[in-house]
C-alpha positions as CSV (number, residue, x, y, z in Angstrom):
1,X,138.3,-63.4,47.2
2,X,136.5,-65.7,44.8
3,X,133.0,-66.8,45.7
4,X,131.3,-69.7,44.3
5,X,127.8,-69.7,43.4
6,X,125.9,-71.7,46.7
7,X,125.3,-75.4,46.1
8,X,128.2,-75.7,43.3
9,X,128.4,-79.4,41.9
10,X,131.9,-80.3,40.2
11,X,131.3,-83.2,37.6
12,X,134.1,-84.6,37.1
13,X,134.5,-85.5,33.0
14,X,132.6,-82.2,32.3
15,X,134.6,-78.7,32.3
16,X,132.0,-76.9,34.7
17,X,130.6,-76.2,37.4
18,X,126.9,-76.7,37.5
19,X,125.0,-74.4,40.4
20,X,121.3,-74.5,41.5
21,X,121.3,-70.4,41.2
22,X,120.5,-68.5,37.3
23,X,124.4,-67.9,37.5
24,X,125.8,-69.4,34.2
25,X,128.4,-72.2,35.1
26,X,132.5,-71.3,35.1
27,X,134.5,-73.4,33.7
28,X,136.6,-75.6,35.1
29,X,140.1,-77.0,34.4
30,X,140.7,-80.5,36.2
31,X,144.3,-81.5,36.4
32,X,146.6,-84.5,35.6
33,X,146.5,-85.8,39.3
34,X,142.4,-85.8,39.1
35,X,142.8,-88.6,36.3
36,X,142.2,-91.0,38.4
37,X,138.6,-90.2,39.2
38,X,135.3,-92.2,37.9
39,X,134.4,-90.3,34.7
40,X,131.1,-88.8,35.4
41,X,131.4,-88.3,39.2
42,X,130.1,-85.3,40.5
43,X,131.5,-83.7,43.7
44,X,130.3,-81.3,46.3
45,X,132.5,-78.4,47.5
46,X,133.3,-77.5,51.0
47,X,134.1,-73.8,52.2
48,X,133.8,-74.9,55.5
49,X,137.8,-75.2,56.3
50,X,139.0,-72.7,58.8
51,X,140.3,-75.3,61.3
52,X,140.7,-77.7,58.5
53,X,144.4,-78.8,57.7
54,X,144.7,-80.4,54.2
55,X,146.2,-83.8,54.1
56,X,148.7,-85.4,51.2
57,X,146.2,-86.2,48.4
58,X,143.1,-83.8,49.7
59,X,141.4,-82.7,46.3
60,X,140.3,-78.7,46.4
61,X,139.3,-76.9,43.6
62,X,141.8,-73.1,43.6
63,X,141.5,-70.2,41.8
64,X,144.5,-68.8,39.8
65,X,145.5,-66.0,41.3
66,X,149.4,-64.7,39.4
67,X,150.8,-66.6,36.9
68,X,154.6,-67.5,37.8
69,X,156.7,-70.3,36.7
70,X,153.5,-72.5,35.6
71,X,151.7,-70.7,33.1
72,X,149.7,-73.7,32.0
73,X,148.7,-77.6,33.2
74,X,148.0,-80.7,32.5
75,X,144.7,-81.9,32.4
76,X,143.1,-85.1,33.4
77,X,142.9,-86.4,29.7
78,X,146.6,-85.2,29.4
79,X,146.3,-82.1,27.3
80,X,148.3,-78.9,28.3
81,X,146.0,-75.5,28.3
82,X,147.5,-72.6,29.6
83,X,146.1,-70.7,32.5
84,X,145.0,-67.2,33.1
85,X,144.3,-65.4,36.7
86,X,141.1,-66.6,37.9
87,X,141.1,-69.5,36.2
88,X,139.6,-72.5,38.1
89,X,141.4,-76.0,38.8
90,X,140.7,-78.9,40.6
91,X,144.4,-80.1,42.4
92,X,145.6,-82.4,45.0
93,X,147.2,-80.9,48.0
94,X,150.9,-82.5,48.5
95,X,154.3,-82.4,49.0
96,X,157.7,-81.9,46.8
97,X,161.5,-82.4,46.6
98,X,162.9,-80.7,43.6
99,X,166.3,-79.7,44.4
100,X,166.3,-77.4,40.9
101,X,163.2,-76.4,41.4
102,X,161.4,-75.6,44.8
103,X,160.5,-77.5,48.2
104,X,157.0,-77.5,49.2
105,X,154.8,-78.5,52.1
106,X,151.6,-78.7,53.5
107,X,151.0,-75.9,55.9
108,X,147.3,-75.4,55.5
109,X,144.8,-73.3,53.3
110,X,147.1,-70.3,52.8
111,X,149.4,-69.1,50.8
112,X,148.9,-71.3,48.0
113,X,151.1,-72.2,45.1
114,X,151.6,-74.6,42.1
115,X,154.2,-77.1,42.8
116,X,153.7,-78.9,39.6
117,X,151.8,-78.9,36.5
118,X,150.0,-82.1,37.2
119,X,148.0,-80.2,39.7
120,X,149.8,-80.6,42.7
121,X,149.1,-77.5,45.0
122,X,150.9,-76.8,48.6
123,X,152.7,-73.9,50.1
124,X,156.2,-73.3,49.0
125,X,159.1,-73.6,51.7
126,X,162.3,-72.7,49.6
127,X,163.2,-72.5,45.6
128,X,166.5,-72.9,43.4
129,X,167.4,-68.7,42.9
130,X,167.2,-69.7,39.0
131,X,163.4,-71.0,39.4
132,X,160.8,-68.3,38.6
133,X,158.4,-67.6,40.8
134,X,155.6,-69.9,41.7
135,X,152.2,-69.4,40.4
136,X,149.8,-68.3,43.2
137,X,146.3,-69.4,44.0
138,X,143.8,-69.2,46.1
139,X,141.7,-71.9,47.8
140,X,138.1,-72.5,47.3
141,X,136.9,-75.6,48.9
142,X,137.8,-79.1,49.0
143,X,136.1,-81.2,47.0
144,X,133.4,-83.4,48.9
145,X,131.8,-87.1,48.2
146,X,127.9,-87.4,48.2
147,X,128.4,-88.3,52.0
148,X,129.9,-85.1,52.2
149,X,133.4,-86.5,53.0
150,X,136.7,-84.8,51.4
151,X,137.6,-86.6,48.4
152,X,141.3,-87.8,49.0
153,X,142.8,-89.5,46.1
154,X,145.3,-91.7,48.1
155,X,142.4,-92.9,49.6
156,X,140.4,-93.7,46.8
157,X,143.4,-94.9,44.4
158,X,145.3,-96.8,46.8
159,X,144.4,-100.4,48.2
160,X,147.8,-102.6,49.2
161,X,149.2,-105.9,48.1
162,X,151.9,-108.1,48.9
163,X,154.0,-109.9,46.3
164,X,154.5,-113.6,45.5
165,X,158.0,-112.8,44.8
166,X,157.6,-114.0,41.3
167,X,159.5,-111.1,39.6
168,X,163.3,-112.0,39.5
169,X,164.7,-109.3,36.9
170,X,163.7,-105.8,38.9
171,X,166.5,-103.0,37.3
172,X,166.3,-99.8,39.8
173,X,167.6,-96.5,37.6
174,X,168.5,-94.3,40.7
175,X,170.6,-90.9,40.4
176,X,172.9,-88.4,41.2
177,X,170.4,-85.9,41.8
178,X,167.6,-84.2,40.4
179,X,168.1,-84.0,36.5
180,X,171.0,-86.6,36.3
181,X,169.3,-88.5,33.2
182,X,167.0,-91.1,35.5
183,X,164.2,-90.9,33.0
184,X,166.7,-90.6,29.7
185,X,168.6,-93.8,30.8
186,X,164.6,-95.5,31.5
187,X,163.5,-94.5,28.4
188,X,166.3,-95.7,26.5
189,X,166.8,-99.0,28.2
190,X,163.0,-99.7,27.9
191,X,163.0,-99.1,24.2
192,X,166.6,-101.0,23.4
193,X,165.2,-104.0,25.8
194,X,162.0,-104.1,23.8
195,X,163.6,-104.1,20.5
196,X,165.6,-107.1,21.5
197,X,162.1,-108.8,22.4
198,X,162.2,-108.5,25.8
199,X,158.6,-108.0,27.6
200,X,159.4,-104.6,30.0
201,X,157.3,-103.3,32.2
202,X,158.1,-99.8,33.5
203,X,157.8,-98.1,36.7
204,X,158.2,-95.0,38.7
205,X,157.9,-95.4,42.4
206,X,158.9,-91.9,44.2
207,X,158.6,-88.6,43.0
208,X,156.0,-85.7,42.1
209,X,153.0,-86.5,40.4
210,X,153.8,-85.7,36.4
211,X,152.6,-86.9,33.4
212,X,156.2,-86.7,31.6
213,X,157.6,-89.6,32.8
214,X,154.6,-92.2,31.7
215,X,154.5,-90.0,28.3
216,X,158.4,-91.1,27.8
217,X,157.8,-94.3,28.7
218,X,154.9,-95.3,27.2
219,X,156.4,-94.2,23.7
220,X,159.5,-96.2,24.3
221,X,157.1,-98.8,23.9
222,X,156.8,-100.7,27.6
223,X,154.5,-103.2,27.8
224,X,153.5,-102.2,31.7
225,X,153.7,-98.8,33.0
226,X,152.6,-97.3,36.3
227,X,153.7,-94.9,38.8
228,X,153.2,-94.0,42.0
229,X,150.7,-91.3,41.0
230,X,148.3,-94.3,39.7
231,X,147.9,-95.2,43.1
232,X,146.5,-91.9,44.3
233,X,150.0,-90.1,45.7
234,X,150.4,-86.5,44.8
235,X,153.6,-87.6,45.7
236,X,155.9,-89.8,47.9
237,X,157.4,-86.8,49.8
238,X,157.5,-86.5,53.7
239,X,155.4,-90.4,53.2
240,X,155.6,-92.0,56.0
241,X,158.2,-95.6,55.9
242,X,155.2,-97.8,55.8
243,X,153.6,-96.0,53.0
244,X,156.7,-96.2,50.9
245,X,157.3,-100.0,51.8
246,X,153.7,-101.0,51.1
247,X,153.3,-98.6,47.9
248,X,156.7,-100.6,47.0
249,X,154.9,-103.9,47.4
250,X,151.7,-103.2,45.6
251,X,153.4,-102.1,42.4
252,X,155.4,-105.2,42.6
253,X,152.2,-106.9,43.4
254,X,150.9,-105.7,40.2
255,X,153.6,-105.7,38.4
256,X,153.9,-109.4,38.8
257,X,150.5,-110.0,37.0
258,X,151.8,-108.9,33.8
259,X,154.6,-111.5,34.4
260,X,157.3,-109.2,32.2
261,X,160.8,-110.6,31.7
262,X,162.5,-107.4,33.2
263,X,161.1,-104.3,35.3
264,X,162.7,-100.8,34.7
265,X,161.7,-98.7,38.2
266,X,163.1,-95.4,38.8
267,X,163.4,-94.0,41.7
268,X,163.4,-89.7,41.9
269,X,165.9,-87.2,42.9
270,X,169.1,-88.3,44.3
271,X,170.8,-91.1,46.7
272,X,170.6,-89.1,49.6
273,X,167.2,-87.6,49.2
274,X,165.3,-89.3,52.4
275,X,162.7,-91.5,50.6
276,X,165.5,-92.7,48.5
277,X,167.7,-93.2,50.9
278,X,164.9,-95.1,53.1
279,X,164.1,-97.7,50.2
280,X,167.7,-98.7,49.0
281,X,168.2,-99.2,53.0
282,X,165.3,-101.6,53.7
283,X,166.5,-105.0,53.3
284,X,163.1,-106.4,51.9
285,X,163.6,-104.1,48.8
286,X,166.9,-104.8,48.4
287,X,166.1,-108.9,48.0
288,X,164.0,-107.9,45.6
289,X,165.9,-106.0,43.4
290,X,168.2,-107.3,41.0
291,X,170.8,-104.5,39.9
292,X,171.0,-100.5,39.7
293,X,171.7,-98.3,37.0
294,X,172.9,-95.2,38.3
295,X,172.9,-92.0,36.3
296,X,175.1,-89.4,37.0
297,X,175.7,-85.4,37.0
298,X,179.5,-85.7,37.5
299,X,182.4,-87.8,38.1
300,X,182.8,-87.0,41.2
301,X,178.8,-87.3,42.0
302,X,179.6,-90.4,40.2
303,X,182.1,-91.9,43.0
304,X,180.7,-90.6,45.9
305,X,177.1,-92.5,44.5
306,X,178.1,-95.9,43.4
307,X,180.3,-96.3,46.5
308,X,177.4,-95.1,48.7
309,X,175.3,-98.0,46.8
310,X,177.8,-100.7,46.7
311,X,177.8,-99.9,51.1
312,X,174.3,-100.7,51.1
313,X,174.5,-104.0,49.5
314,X,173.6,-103.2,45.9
315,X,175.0,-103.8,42.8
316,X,175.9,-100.8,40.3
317,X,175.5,-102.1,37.3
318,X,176.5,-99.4,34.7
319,X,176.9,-95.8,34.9
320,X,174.8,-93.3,33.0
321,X,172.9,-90.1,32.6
322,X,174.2,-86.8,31.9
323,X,177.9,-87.4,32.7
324,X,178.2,-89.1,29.2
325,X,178.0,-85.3,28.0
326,X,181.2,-84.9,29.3
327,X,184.4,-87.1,27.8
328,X,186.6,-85.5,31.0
329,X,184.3,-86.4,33.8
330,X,183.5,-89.9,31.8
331,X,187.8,-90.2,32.3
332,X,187.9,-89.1,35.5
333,X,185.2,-91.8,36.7
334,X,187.0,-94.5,34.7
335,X,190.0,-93.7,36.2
336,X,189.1,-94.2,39.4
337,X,185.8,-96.9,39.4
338,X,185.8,-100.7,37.7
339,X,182.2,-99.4,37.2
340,X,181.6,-99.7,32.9
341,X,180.3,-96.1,31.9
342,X,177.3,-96.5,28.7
343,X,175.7,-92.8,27.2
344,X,171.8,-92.9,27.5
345,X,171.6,-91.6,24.4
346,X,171.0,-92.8,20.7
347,X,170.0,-96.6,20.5
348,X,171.2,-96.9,23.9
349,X,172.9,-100.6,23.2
350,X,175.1,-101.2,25.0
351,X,173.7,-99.8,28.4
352,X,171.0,-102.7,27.3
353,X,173.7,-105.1,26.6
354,X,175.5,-104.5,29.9
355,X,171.5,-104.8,32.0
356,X,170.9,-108.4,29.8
357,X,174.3,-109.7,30.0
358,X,174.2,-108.6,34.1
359,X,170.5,-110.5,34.0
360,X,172.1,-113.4,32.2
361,X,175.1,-113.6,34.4
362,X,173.0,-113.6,37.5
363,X,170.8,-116.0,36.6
364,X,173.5,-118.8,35.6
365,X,175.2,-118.3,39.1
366,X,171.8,-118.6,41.0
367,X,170.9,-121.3,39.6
């Protein structure tokens, strides 16, 4: 088992580990979640955990133990370095829902594992049989505040506000299931909206803390983008209805004071994973959101999906995402649903057409 030299400070900004012993320092890896953090902060470390239970968003630094499925990370200035055995990292303790990946919880200090490459660490519950095996590691300490608290970063990053209501044009993308096209049909539409002079703002309010998704949208040239992981959540996973509802709020809050014309927000994994189901339910998110995009797997996903929205009170705007791949299941869907069917790939036009020329049409018979 890995023992750190006594006293160990973590500066956070720095890539080691500065100790009060002649040891020379180790160096240090400080993931994608830890971006967050005040550049220059230095943190204590706590070994002092064996009744300890780590919470959602708990910092620890971990030592790599065998390399699996994740064979590198993404660091806090969002670079990807690979990662050896005994390799150190700072990650945040969490939970995940990845249906073609693996299911992971917080069970305590033991029988670590990566559950992502932005540095979310837990213990691993159940995996897809065609996802390798997870990288194991091995706790150190959590990380510590100069009042020698545990650093948690939903505590630090979070801090909740409630909307004026000001945003009108709110456009969830919602799917199918894990790896339907959410973030293709986002991208797109952010980058078609934009070219047509639209101010967007982008959004991602569920899911597992990842750089990908801002990467895709920030290059797709939003004017806005923020996810949940902004606000300190490893993930939204197993959160509890009133953390969902008020992170839901506070990015809307926000949001609101960049006054965009439309808001793209996507919401992870599929319609009936439970934080998705719980936020197209509640009937204060619903008023506030305009239309849905739904991107699909298959035709038959497809049907089942948009008729499970529609029940809820929504309105399916188009349908996208990967079954666009497929001219059979994009027949079969059209053969049974009034639902327009637009591909998420290319320029991505008419999708856009179909969102502004849904905005349009709402906002004549509103008014």
């Amino acid at each position: 088992m890995y023992s750190p030299p006594q006293k160990a400070i973590l500066n956070y900004g720095s890539q080691t580990t500065e100790t009060s012993s002649s040891s020379s320092a180790s160096e240090i890896k400080w993931s994608w979640a830890c971006r967050i953090l005040e550049n220059g902060s230095s943190y204590g470390l706590d070994e002092n955990v064996s009744n300890v239970a780590p919470k959602a968003g708990d910092l620890a630094l971990v030592k790599v133990d065998r390399i699996g499925y994740h064979n590198s990370i993404i660091t806090a200035n969002n670079r990807k370095l690979r990662i050896y055995p005994g390799d150190l990292l700072v990650g945040v303790f969490g939970n995940r829902y990845a249906t073609d990946a693996l299911e992971g919880e917080l069970f305590g200090v033991q029988d670590l594992s990566i559950l992502t490459a932005g540095g979310m660490i837990g213990t691993v519950k159940s995996r897809h049989k065609e996802f390798g095996r997870p990288t194991s590691v091995t706790f150190v300490g959590f990380l510590k505040n100069k009042k020698g608290l545990k650093v948690n970063l939903k505590e630090l990053g979070f801090h909740l506000s409630r909307p004026k209501g000001a945003l009108k044009n709110i456009i969830i993308i919602v799917g199918t299931g894990m790896n339907a096209g959410k973030t293709t049909a986002a991208r797109i539409l952010v980058k078609s909206l934009s070219d047509q002079g639209l101010k967007v703002a982008a959004c991602k309010l569920t899911g597992s803390v990842s750089n990908r998704d801002q990467d895709e949208l920030r290059s797709a040239y939003a004017r806005t983008i923020i996810d949940f992981s902004d606000y300190g959540f490893p993930s939204t996973y197993l959160c509890t209805k009133k953390e969902l509802f008020d992170l839901f709020d506070t990015m809307v809050a926000d949001l609101e004071k960049t006054n965009p014309d439309v808001v793209i927000m996507e919401i992870a994994d599929g319609i009936l994973q439970r934080e998705t189901a719980i936020l197209l339910a509640e009937q204060s998110v619903k008023g506030m959101i305009k239309g849905i995009i739904l991107a699909a797997d298959s035709a038959p996903a497809a049907l089942y999906a948009a008729e499970k929205i529609e029940e809820m009170g929504h309105k399916v705007i188009a349908v996208s995402g990967a079954i666009t791949s497929s001219p059979l299941f994009v027949k079969e869907f059209e053969e049974n649903s009034r639902i327009p069917v637009y591909a998420s790939v290319d320029t991505g036009k008419e999708l856009a057409d179909a969102v502004m020329k849904f905005i349009g049409d709402s906002s004549n018979s509103s008014s």
